[in-house]
Backbone as CSV, one residue per row, in Angstrom:
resi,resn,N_x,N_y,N_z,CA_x,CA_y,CA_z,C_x,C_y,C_z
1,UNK,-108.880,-0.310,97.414,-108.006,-1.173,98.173,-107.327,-2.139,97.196
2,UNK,-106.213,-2.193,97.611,-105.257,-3.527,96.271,-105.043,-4.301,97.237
3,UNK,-105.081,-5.412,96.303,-104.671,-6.696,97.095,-104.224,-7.761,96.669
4,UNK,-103.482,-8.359,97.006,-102.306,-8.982,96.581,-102.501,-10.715,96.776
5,UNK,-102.196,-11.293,95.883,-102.536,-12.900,95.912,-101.304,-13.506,96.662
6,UNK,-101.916,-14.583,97.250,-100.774,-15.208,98.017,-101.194,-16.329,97.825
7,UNK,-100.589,-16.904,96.934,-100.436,-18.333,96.550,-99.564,-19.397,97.687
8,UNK,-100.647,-20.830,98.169,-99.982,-21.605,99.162,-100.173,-23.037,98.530
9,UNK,-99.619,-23.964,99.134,-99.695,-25.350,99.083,-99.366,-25.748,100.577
10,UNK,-100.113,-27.378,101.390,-100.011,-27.852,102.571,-100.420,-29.097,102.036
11,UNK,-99.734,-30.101,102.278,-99.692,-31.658,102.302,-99.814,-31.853,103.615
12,UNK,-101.114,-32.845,104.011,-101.003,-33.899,105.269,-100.516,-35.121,104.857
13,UNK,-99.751,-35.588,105.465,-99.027,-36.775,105.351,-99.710,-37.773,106.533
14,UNK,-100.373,-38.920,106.098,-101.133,-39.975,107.183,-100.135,-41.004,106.989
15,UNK,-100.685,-41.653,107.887,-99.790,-43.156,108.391,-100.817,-43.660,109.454
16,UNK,-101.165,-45.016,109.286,-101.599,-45.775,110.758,-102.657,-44.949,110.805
17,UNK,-103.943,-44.495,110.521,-104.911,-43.723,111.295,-104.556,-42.841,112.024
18,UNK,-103.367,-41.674,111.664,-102.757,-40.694,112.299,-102.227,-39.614,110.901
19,UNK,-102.104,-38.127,111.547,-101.980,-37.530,110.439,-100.441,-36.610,111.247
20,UNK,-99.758,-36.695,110.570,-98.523,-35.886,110.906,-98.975,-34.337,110.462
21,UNK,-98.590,-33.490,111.400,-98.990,-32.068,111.892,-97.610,-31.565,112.706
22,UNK,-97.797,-30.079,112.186,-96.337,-29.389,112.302,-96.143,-28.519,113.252
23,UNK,-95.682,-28.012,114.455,-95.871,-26.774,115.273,-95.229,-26.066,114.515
24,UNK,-95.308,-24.668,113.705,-94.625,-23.969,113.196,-94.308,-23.017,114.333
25,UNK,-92.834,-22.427,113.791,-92.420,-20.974,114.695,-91.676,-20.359,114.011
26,UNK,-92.230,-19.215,114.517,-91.772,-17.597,113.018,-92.060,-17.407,111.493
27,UNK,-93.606,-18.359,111.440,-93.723,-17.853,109.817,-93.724,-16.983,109.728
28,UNK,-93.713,-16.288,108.533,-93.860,-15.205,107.855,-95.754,-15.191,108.118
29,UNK,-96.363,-16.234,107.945,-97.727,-16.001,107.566,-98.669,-16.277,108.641
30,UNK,-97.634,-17.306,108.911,-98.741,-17.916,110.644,-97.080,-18.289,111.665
31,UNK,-97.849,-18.805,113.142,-96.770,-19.436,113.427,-97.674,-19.789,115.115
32,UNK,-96.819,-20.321,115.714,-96.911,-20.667,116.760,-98.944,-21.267,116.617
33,UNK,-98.726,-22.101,115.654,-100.259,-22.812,115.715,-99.795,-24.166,114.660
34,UNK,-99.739,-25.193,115.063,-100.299,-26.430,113.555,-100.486,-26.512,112.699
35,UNK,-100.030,-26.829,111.383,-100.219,-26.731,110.245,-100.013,-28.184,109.809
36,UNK,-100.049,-27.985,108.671,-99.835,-29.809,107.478,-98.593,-30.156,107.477
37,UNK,-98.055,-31.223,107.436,-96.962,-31.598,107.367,-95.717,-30.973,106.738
38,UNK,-95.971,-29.840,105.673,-95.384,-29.094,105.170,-96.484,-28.736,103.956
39,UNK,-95.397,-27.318,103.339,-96.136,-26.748,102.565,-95.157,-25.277,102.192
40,UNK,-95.616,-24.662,101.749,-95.495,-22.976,101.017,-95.668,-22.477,99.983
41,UNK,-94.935,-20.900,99.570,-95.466,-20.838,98.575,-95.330,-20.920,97.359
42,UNK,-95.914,-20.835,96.234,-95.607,-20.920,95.137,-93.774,-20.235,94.495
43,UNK,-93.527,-20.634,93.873,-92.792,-20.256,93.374,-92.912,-19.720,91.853
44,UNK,-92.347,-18.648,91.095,-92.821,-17.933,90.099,-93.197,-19.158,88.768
45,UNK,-91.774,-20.485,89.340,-92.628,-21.459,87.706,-93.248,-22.328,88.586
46,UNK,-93.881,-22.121,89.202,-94.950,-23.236,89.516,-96.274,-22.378,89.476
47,UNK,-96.494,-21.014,89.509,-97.685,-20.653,88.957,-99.345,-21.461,88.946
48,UNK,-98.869,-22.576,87.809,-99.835,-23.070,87.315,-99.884,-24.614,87.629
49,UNK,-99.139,-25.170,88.387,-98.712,-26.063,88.976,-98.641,-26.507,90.717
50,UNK,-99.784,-26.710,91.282,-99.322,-26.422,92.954,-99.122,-28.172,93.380
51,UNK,-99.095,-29.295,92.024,-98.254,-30.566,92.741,-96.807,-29.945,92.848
52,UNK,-96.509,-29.625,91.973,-94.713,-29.071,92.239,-94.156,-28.418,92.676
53,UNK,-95.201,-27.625,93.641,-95.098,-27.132,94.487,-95.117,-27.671,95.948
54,UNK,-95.973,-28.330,96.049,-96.347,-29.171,97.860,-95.018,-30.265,97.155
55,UNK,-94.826,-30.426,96.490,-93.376,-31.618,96.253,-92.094,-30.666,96.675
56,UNK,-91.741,-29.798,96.007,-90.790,-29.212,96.195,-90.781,-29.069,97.665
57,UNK,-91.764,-28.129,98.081,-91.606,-27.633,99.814,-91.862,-28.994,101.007
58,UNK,-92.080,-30.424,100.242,-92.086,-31.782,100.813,-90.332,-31.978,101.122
59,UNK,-89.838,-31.667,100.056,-88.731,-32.416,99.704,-87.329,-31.200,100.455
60,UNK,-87.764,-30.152,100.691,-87.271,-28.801,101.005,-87.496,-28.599,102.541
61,UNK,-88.622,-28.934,103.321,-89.046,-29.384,104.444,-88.437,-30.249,105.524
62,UNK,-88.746,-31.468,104.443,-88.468,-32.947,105.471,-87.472,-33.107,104.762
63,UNK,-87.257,-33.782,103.303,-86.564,-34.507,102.924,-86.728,-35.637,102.350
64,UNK,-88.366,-35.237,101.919,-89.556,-36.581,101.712,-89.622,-36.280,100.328
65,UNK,-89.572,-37.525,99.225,-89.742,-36.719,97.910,-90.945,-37.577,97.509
66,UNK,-91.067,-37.575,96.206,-92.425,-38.538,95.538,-92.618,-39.750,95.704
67,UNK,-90.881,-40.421,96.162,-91.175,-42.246,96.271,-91.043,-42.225,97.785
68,UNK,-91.621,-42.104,98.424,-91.291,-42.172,99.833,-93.396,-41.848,100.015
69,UNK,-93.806,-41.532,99.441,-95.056,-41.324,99.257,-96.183,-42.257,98.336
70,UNK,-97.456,-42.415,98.824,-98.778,-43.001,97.992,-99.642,-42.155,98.084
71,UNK,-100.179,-42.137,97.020,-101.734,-41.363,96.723,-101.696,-40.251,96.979
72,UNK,-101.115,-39.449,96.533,-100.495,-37.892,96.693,-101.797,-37.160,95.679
73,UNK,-103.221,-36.596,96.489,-103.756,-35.925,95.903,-104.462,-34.419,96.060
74,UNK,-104.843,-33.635,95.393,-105.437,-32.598,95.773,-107.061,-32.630,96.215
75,UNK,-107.055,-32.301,97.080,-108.524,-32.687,98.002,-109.137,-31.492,98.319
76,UNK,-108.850,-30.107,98.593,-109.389,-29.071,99.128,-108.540,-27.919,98.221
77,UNK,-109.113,-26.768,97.309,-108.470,-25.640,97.561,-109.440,-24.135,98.014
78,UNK,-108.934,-23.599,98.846,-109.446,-22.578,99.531,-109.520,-20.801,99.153
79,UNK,-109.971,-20.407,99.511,-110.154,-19.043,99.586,-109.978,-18.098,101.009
80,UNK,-109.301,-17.313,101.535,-109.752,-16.293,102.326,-108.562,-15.085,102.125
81,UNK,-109.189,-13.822,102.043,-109.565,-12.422,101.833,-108.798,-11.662,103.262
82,UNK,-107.747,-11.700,104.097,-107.342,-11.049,105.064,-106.341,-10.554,105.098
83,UNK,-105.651,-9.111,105.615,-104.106,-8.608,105.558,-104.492,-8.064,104.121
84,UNK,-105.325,-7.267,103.476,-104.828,-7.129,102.253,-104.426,-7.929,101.482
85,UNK,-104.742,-8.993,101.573,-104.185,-10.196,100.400,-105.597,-11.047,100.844
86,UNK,-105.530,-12.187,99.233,-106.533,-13.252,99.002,-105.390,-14.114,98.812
87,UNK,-105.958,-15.143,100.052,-105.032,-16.016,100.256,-105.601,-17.758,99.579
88,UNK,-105.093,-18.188,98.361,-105.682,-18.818,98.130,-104.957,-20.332,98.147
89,UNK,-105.357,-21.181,99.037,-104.552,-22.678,99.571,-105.259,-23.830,98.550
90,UNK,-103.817,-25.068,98.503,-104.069,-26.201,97.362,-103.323,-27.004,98.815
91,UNK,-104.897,-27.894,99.287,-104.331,-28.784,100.366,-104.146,-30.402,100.013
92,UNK,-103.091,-30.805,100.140,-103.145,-32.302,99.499,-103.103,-33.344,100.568
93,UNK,-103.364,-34.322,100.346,-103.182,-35.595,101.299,-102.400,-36.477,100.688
94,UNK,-101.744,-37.355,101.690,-100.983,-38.388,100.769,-100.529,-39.625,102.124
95,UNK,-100.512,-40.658,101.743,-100.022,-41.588,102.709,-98.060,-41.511,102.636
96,UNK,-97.420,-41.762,103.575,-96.159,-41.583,103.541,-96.046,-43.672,103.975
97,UNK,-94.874,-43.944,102.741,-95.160,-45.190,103.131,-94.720,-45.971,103.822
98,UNK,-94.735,-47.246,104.589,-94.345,-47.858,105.728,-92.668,-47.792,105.785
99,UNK,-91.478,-47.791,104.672,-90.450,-48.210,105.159,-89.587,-46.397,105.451
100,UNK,-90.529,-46.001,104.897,-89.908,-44.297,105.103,-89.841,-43.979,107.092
101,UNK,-88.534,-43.919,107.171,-88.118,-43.629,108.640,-89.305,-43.109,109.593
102,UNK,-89.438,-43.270,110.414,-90.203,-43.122,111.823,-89.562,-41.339,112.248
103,UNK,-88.398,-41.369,112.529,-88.303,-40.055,113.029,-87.915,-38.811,111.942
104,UNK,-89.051,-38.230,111.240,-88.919,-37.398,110.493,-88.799,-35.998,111.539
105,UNK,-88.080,-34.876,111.139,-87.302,-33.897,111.064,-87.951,-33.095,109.890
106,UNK,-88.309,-31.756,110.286,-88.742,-30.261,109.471,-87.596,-29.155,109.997
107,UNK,-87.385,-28.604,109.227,-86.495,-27.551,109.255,-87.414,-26.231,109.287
108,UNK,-88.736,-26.287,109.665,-89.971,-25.419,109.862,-90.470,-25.172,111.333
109,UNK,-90.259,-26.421,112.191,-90.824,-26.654,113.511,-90.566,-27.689,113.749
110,UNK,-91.651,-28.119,115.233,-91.544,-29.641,115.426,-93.127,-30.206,114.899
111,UNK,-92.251,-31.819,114.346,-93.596,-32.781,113.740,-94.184,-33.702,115.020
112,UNK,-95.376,-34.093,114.520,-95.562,-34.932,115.726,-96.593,-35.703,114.910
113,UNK,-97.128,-36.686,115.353,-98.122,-37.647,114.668,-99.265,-37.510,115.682
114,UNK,-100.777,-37.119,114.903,-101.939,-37.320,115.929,-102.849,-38.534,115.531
115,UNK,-103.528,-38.847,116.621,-104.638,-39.671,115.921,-105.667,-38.904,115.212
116,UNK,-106.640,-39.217,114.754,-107.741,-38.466,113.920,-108.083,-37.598,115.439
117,UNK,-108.749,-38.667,115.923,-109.678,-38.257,117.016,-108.681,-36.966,117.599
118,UNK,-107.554,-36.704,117.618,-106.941,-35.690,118.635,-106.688,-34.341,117.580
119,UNK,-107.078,-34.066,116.015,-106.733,-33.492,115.605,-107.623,-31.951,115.608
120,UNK,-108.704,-32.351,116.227,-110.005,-31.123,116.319,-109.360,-30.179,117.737
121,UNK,-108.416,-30.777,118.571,-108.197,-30.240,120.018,-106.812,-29.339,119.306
122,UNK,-106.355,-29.241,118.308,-104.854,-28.769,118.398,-105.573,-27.143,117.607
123,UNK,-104.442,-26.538,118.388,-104.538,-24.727,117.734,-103.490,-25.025,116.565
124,UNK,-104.948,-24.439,115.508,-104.848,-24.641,114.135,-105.340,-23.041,113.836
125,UNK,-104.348,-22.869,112.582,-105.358,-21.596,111.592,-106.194,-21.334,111.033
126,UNK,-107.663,-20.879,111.225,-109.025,-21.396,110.609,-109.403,-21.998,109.393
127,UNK,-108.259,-21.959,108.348,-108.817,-22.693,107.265,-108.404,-23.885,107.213
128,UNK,-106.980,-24.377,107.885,-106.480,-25.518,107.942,-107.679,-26.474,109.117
129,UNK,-107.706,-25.813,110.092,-108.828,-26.585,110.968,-110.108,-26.840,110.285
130,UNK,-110.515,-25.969,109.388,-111.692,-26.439,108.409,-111.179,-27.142,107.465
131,UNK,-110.489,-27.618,106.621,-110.213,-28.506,106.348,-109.879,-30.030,106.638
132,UNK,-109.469,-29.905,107.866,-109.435,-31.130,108.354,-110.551,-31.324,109.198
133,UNK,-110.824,-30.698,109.849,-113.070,-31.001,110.016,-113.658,-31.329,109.518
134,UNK,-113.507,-30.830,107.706,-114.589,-31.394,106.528,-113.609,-32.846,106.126
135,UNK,-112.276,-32.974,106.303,-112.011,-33.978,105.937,-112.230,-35.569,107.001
136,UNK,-112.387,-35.290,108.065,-112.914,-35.978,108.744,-113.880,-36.503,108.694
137,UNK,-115.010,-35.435,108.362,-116.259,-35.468,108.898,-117.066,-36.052,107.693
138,UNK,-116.180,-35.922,106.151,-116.917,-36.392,104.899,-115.667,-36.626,103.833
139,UNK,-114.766,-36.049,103.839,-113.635,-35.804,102.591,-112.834,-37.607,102.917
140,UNK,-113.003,-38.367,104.039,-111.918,-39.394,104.218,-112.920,-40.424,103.442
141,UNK,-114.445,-40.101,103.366,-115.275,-41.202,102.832,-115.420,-41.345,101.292
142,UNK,-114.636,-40.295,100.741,-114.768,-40.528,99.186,-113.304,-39.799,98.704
143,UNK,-113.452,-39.793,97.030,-112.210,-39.113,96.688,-112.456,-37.941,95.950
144,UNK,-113.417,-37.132,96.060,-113.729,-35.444,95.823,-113.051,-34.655,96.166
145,UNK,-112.727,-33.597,95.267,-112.246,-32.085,95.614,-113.617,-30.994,96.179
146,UNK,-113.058,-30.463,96.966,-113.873,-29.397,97.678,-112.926,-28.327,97.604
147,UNK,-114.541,-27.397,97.200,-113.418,-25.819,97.618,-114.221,-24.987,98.648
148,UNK,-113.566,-24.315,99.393,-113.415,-23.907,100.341,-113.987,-22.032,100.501
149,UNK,-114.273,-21.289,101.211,-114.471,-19.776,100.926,-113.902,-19.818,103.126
150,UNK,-113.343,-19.100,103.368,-113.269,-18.956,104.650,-113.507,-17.662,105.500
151,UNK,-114.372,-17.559,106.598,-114.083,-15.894,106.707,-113.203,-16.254,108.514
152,UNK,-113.498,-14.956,109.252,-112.635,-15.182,110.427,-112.973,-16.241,111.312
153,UNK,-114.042,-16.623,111.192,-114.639,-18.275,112.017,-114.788,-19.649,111.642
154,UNK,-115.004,-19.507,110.278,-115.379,-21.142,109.768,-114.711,-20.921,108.178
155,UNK,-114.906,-22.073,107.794,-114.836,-22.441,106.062,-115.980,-23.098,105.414
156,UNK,-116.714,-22.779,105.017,-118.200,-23.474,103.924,-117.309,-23.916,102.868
157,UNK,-117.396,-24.850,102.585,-117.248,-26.316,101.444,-118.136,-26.569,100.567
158,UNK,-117.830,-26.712,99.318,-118.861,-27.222,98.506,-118.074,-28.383,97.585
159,UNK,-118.121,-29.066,97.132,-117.799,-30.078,96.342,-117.408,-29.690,94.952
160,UNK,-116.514,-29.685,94.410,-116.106,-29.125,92.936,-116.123,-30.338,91.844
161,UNK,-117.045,-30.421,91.306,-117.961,-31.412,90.313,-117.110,-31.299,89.114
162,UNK,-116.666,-32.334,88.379,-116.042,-32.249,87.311,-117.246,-32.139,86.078
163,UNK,-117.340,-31.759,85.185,-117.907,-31.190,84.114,-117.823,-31.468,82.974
């Protein structure tokens, strides 16, 4: 069996104890379920690079670039194995900051702002919903990278220890 890498990036963008979340429609990869504020995929020179990547598809998205943003970091990257491809995700968080406009616009879907508490009820794609489960539930209390393995039900997390 061959199988083919599919390189991703997804930025949540918070504000106020709320995380902006995307209804997508007609991905190519997912759609009609919630995702991160934006995101996609790699591009051939970003390779080795997935900030310049969640920047680019920020800025390609909304219209949001690096100064319109705080604390833009990588917090989760993932693994899962489905469709003949290993799909492997670089999820970032970042605060979007107070004077950056209220009614943001995606050229992906519609955005909407949740509270924490409402973000476990929305149809999500299993690794993005495990991600923001573990980020809830432990990832908002410190500043660790976790990586991720996902199969068709959950995502197991482990903490990626610098060395």
């Amino acid at each position: 069996m061959s199988e083919k890498l599919r390189c991703m990036t997804t930025i949540f963008l918070r504000r106020n104890n709320q995380i902006l979340m995307l209804y997508k429609h007609g991905g190519r990869v997912v759609s009609n379920v919630w995702v991160g504020s934006a995101g996609g995929h790699f591009e051939e020179n970003e390779l080795n690079n997935p900030k310049a990547c969640v920047l680019r598809e920020l800025e390609e998205e909304m219209g949001i670039g690096l100064g319109e943003i705080n604390n833009l970091t990588l917090r989760y990257i993932t693994l899962r194995r489905t469709n003949n491809e290993i799909r492997q995700n670089y999820y970032y968080f970042a605060d979007l900051k107070e004077n950056v406009e209220q009614e943001l616009i995606s050229n992906e879907g519609n955005l909407q702002w949740f509270d924490y508490e409402e973000l476990m009820n929305l149809k999500m794609p299993v690794t993005a919903k495990g991600v923001i489960s573990h980020y809830l539930e432990i990832g908002m209390q410190n500043d660790r990278m976790y990586a991720g393995i996902t199969n068709e039900n959950e995502t197991v997390f482990m903490e990626l220890p610098v060395l």
